[in-house]
C-alpha positions in Angstrom: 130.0 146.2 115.2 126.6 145.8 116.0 124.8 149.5 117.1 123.8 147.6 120.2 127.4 146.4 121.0 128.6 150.2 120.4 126.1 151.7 123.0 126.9 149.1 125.4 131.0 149.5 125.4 131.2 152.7 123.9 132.4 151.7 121.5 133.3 150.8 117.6 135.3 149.0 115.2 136.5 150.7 111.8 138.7 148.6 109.5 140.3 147.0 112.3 141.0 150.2 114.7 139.0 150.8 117.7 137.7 154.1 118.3 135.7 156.1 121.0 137.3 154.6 124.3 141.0 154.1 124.4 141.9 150.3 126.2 145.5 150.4 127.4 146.5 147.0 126.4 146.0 144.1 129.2 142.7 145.7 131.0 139.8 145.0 130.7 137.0 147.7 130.0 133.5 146.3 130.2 134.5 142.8 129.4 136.0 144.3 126.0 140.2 143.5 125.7 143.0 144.9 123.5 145.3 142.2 122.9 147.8 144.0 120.7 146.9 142.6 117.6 143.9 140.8 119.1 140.7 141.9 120.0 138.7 139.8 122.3 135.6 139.8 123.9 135.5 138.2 127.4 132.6 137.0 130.0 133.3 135.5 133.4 133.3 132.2 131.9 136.5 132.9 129.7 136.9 134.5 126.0 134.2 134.0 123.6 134.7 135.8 120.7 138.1 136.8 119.3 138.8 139.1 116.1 142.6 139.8 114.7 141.0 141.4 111.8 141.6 138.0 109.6 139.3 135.5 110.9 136.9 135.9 114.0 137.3 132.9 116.2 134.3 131.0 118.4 135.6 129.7 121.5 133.4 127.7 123.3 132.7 128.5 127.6 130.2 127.5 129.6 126.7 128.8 128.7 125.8 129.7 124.4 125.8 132.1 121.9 122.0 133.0 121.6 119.9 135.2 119.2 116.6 136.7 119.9 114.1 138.1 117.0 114.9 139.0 113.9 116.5 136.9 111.1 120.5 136.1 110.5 121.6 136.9 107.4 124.7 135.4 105.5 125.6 137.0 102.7 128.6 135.5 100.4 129.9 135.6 96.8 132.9 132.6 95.9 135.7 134.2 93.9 137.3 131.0 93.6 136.8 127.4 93.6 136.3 124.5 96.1 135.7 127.0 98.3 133.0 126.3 101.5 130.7 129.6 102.6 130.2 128.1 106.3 132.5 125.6 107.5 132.0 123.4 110.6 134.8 121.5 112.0 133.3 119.2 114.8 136.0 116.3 116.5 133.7 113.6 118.4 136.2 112.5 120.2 134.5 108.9 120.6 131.6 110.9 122.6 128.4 109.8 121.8 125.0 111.9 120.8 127.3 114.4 119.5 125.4 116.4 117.1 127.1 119.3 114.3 123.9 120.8 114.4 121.0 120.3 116.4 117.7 122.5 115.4 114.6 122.1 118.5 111.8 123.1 116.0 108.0 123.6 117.2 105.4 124.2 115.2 102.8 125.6 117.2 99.5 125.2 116.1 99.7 125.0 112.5 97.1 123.8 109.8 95.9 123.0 107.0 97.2 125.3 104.6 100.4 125.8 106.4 103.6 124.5 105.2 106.5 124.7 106.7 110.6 123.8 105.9 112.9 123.3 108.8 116.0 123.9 106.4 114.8 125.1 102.7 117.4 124.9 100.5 116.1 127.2 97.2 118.3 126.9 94.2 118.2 129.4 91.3 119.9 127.5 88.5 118.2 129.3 86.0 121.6 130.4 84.2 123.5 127.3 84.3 124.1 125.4 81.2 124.9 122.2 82.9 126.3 120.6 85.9 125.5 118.9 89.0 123.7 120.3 92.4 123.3 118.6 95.3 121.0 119.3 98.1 122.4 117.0 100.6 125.6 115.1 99.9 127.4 113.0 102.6 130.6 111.4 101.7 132.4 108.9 103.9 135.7 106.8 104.4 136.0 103.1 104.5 135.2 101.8 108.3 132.9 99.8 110.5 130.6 102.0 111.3 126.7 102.5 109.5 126.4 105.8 108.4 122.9 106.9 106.7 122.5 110.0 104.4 118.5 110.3 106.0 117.1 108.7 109.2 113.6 109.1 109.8 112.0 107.8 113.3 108.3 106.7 114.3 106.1 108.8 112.4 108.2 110.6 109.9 107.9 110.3 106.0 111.4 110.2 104.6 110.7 111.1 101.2 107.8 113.8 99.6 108.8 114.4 95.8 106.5 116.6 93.2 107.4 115.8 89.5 106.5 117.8 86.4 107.9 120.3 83.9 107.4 124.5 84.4 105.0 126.3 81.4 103.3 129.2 80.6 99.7 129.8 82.9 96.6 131.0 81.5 96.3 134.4 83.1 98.4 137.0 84.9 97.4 139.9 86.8 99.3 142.7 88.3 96.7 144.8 90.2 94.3 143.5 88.0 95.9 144.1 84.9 96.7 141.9 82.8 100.4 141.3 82.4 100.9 137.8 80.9 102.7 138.6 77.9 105.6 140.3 79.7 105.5 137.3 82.5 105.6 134.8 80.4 108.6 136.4 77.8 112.2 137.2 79.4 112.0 140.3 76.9 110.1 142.5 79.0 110.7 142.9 82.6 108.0 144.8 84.6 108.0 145.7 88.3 105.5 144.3 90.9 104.3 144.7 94.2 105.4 148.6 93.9 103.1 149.8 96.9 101.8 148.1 99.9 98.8 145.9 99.0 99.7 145.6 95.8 98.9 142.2 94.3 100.2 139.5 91.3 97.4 136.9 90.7 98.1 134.1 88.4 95.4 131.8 87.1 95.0 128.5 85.1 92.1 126.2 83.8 93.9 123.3 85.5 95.2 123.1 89.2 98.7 123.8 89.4 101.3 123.4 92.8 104.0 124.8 92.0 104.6 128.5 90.8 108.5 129.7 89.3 109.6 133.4 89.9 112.9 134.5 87.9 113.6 137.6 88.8 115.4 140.4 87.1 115.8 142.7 90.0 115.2 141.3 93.4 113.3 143.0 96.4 115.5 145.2 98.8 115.5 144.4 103.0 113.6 141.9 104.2 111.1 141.6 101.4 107.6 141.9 100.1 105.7 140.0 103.6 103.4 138.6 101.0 100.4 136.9 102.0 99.5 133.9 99.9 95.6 133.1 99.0 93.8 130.5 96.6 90.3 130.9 95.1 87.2 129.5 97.1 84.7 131.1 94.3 84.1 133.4 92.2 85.1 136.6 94.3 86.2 134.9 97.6 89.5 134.0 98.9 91.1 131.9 101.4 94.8 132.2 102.5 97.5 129.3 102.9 101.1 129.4 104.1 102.9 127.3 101.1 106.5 127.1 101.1 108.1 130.4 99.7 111.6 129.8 97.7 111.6 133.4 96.6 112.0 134.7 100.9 109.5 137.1 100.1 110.4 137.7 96.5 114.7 138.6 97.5 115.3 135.8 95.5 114.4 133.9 92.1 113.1 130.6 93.5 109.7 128.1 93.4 106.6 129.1 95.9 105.4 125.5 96.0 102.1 123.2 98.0 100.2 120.6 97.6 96.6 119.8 96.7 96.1 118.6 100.4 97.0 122.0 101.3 94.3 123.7 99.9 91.2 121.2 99.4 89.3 124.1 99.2 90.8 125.5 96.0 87.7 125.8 92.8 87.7 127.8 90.1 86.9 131.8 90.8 86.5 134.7 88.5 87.2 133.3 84.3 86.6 129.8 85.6 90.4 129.6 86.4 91.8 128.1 89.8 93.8 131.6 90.9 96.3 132.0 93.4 96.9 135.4 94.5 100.2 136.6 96.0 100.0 141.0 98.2 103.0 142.8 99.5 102.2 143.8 103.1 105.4 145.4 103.4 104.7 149.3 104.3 108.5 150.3 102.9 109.9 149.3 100.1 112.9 151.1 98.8 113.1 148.7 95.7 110.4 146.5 94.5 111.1 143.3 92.9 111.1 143.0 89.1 110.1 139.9 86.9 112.0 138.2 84.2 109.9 134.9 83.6 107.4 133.6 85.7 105.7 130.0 84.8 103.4 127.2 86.8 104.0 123.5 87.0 101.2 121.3 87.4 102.7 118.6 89.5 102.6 114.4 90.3 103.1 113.4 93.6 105.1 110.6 94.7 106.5 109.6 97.9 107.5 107.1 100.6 105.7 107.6 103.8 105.8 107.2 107.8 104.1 103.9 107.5 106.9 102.3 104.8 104.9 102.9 101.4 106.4 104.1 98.5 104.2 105.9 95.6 107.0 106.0 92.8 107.0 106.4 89.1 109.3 103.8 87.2 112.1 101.3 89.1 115.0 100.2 87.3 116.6 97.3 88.8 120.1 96.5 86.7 120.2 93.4 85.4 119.3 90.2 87.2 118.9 91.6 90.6 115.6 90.7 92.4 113.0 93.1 93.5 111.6 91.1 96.9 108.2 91.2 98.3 108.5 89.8 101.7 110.8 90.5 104.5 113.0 87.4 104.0 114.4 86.7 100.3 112.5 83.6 98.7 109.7 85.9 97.3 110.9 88.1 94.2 110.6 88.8 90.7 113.9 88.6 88.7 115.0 88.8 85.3 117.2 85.2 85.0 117.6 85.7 81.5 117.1 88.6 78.2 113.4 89.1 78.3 112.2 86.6 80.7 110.9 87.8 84.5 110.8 84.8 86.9 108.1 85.1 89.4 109.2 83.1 93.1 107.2 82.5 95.7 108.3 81.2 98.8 112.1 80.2 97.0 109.7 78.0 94.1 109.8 79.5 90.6 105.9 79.6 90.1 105.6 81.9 87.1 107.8 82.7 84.5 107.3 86.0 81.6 108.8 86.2 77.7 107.4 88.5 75.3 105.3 85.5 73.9 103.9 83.5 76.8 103.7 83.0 80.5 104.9 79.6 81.7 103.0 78.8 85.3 105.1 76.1 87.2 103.8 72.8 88.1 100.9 72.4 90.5 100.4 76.0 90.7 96.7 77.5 90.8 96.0 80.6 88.9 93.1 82.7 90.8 90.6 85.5 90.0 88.3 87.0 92.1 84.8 86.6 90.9 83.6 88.8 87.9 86.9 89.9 87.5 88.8 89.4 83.8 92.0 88.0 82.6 93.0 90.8 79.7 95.1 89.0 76.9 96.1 92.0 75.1 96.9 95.3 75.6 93.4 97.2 74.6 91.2 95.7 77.0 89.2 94.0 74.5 90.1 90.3 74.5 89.9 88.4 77.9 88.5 86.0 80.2 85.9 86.2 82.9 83.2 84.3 85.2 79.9 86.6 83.6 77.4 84.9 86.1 78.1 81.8 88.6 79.9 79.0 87.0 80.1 80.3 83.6 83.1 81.4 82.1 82.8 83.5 79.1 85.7 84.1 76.2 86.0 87.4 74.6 87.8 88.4 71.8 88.2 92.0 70.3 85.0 93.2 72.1 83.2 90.3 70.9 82.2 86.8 72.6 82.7 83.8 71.5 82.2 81.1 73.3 81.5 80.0 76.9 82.0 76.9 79.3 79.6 76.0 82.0 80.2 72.9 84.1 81.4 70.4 81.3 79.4 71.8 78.3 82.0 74.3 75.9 79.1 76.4 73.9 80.1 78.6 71.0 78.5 82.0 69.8 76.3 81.3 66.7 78.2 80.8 63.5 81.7 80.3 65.2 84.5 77.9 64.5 85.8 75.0 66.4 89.2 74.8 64.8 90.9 71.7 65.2 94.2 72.2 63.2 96.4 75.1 63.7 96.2 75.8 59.8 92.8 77.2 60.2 90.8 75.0 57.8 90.0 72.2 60.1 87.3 72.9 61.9 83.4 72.5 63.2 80.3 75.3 63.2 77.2 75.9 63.2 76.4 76.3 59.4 72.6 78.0 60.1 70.5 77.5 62.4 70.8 73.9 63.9 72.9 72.9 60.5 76.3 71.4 61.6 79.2 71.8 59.8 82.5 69.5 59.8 85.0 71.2 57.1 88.4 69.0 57.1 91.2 70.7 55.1 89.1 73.2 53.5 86.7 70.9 52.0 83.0 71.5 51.8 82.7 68.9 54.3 79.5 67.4 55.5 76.3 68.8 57.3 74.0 67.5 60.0 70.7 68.5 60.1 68.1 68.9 62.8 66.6 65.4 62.9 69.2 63.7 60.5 70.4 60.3 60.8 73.4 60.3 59.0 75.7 63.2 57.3 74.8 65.3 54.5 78.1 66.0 52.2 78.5 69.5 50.9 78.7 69.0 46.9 77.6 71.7 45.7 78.5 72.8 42.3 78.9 76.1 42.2 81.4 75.4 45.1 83.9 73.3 43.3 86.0 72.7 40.0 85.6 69.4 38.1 88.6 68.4 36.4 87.9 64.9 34.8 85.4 62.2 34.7 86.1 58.5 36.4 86.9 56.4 33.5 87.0 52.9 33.4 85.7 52.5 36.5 84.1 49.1 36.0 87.4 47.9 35.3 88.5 49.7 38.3 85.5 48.2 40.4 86.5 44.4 39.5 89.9 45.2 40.9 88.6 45.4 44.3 88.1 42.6 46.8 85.1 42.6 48.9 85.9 40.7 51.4 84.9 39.4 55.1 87.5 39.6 57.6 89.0 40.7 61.5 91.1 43.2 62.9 94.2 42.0 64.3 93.6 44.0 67.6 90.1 43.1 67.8 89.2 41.9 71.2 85.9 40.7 70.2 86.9 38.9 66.8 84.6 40.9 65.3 83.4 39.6 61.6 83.0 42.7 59.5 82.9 43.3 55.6 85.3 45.5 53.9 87.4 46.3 51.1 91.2 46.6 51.1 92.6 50.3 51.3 95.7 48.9 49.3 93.1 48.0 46.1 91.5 51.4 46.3 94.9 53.3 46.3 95.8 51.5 43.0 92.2 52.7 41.2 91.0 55.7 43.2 93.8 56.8 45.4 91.5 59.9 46.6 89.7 58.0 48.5 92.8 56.7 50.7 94.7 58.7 53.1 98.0 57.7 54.7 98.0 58.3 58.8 101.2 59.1 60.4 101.8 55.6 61.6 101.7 54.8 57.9 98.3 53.0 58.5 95.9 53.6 55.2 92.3 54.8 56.0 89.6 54.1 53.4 86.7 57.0 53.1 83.8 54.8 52.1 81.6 57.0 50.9 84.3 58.9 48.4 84.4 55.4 46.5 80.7 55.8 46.1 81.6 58.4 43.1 83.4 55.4 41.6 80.4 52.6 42.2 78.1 55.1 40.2 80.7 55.2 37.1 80.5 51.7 37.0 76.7 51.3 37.2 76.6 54.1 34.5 79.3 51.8 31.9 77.5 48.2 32.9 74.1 50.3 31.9 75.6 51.1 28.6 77.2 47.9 28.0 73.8 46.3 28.9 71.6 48.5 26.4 74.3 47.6 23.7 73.2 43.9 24.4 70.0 44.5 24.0 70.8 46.6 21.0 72.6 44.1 19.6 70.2 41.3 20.7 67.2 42.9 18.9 69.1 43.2 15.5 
């Protein structure tokens, strides 16, 4: 019984027997009531609180059960399982606005600097091996009506979240020695904060938000009254109120803030961002004692009052649709292994495989001006409007050719392939020298005021393997002839020779199309025209040879 209740009544409860007073049983002394085996404690508005040594029992009267100053304190340890600490039975009775708890909370005029937890919930699970915790978890029968785990109203973010992993800081002070070795190993436990004004300052080259206490021995009464402050400078301090896990280090917890909180925050003395915690507690009987204590350099994600969502990955399971519009015809979705469909407006528009993008029919593909379409990974290969109307191609850092109105232009030296094989192709050989190269051939050159092709035949570029023989003989096999094409409009008179002859005496000079159409290179029957001039020369100096004997 409280030391207030006592003076009042006169008062006090040991292990179940009242003592001081005696209360004959039925009367009521100062609103205080032996009941025989119950206890009970009475205002004019009925019983309030009754105690049979077992369980003390609530019953609600008109008015409330109210607390001024100070702070409430629940202490309990299970000693068995499935067992609830606090347990609040409320019947709604079909009422409505019926609320288990309902918290009025006012800041006041807090800042920047100053955060604050309606209900903190600080979980040491430093010596668990595994298993599940829960901050919140609502469970619920089957029924009709909607029941929500969170609802946030007009101006309320549902959802702040910091994500990293704890480690070691650069430095650690304790009064201004430095302690980091024993914060830092669970082998060597030292005190802190023994004395009033003592101070633990903890520094690292890179900002941190978050900062782990593990505590060995934890502080007695109501704490350390620490006072929290980051660095401005070198020498200078301003304080913050971030949100304290540890309760004033009486328990292992997280003290934790955001860079928002402190925009102020630069690097002070050995160019480290410091935070620095001092006890303003006059008495202490027993000083906390460390175990481990680490920082965590945080991410923030979040969803806010205004609907956005700052997240890190989102896992959708398979072919569900991830919408973009408050109706359901504009999604992405996977509709098959490895293929994203892009819909807009319920029309597929875009569809994604490891290998290629498919757009669908009569569907633009915008970018804004200047900008680049990337076709790898690395940045390096892409495709952008470099100045108005042009439209330049890079590839590995390097460009290589550009379009402007209907002109295609290529970077000097590069290849017009026309073949997917690679040996097919056009280029600019040296300066103003084109080159045509068909199936890895020499091919043949056009120079800057040419009238006609130039053959590569150089012959350091090639291997001869026989010379034309008989090529008279070959010659007066072919019929020159005058004749029409059958599809000739005009009836056009021209000379030629038959492809068919050719194939029979110099079949490289004759290629087969895919229609099965034979095409006749003219000029590689040249090669043939100059063996034959070479063996009617002979024959003709052997005539005069033989005319002259």
């Amino acid at each position: 019984m409280s030391q207030g209740f006592a003076q009042q009544f006169g008062v006090s409860f040991d292990a179940g027997a009242l003592t001081g007073a005696t209360l004959a049983a039925n009367v009521v002394n100062s609103s205080l009531e032996n009941l025989g085996t119950l206890i009970g404690l009475f205002f004019e508005s009925g019983a309030v609180i009754d105690w049979d040594a077992a369980d003390i029992t609530l019953t609600h009267s008109a008015g409330r059960l109210a607390m001024s100053g100070g702070t409430l304190e629940l202490n309990y340890t299970a000693d068995a399982n499935d067992i609830h600490a606090v347990e609040l039975n409320v019947d709604v009775a079909g009422f409505g606005d019926v609320n288990a708890f309902h918290i009025a909370y006012k800041t006041g005029a807090i800042s920047t600097g100053e955060d604050e937890a309606v209900i903190l919930l600080s979980v040491d699970e430093s010596l668990a091996a595994g298993g599940d915790i829960t901050g919140f978890e609502m469970l619920s029968t089957a029924g009709s009506a909607a029941v929500h785990a969170i609802g946030a109203g007009v101006g309320v973010a549902p959802i702040k979240h910091q994500s990293g992993v704890f480690g070691n800081m650069d430095s650690a002070l304790v009064n201004a020695v430095d302690r980091l070795a024993e914060f830092t190993s669970t082998g060597s436990d030292i005190q802190m904060f023994v004395a009033d004004n003592d101070t633990v300052t903890i520094g690292d080259a890179a900002k941190f938000q978050e900062l782990e206490f593990l505590l060995a021995i934890v502080a007695s009464g109501a704490g350390i009254a620490p006072v929290f402050e980051f660095s401005t400078g070198v020498g200078t301090w301003a304080s913050f109120s971030p949100t304290d896990g540890t309760a004033g280090m009486r328990d292992s917890g997280v003290i934790a803030w955001e860079d928002s909180d402190i925009p102020g925050w630069v690097v002070g003395t050995g160019g480290e961002y410091l935070i620095r915690i001092t006890r303003t507690r006059n008495t202490l009987s027993t000083p906390p004692t460390e175990d481990l204590v680490q920082i965590s350099a945080v991410t923030e994600f979040s969803w806010d009052k205004d609907g956005n969502v700052s997240i890190n990955n989102l896992t959708l399971a398979a072919s569900k649709r991830l919408y973009l519009d408050g109706g359901d015809n504009t999604y992405f979705q996977e509709v098959a292994d490895n293929q994203i469909n892009v819909v807009a407006d319920g029309t597929a528009v875009m569809a994604w495989k490891p290998t290629e993008a498919i757009f669908g029919g009569g569907i633009d593909v915008k970018i804004a001006a200047t900008k680049k379409l990337y076709l790898d990974g690395g940045g390096d290969s892409y495709i952008h409007e470099d100045t108005t109307n042009r439209i330049l191609i890079v590839a590995g850092g390097t460009p290589t050719a550009y379009f402007t109105g209907r002109d295609v232009y290529l970077t000097p030296t590069g290849k017009l392939y026309l073949d997917g094989g690679g040996n097919t192709y056009i280029f600019e050989q040296a300066g103003d020298v084109l080159q045509c190269v068909s199936g890895g051939s020499g091919g043949v050159k056009l120079t800057s005021g040419a009238t006609s092709w130039a053959s590569v035949s150089d012959e350091r570029i090639k291997t001869i393997i026989e010379p034309i023989s008989d090529a008279l003989a070959g010659v007066n096999r072919l019929r020159s002839v005058i004749g029409r094409f059958k599809d000739d409009d005009i009836s056009r008179r021209r000379s030629f020779l038959i492809a068919q002859d050719v194939q029979k005496v110099l079949p490289e000079a004759v290629t087969e199309g895919e229609d099965g159409i034979l095409n006749l290179s003219y000029t590689d029957v040249i090669p043939l025209l100059v063996a034959a001039i070479n063996e009617l020369k002979v024959k003709v100096e052997d005539l005069k040879l033989d005319k002259a004997a």
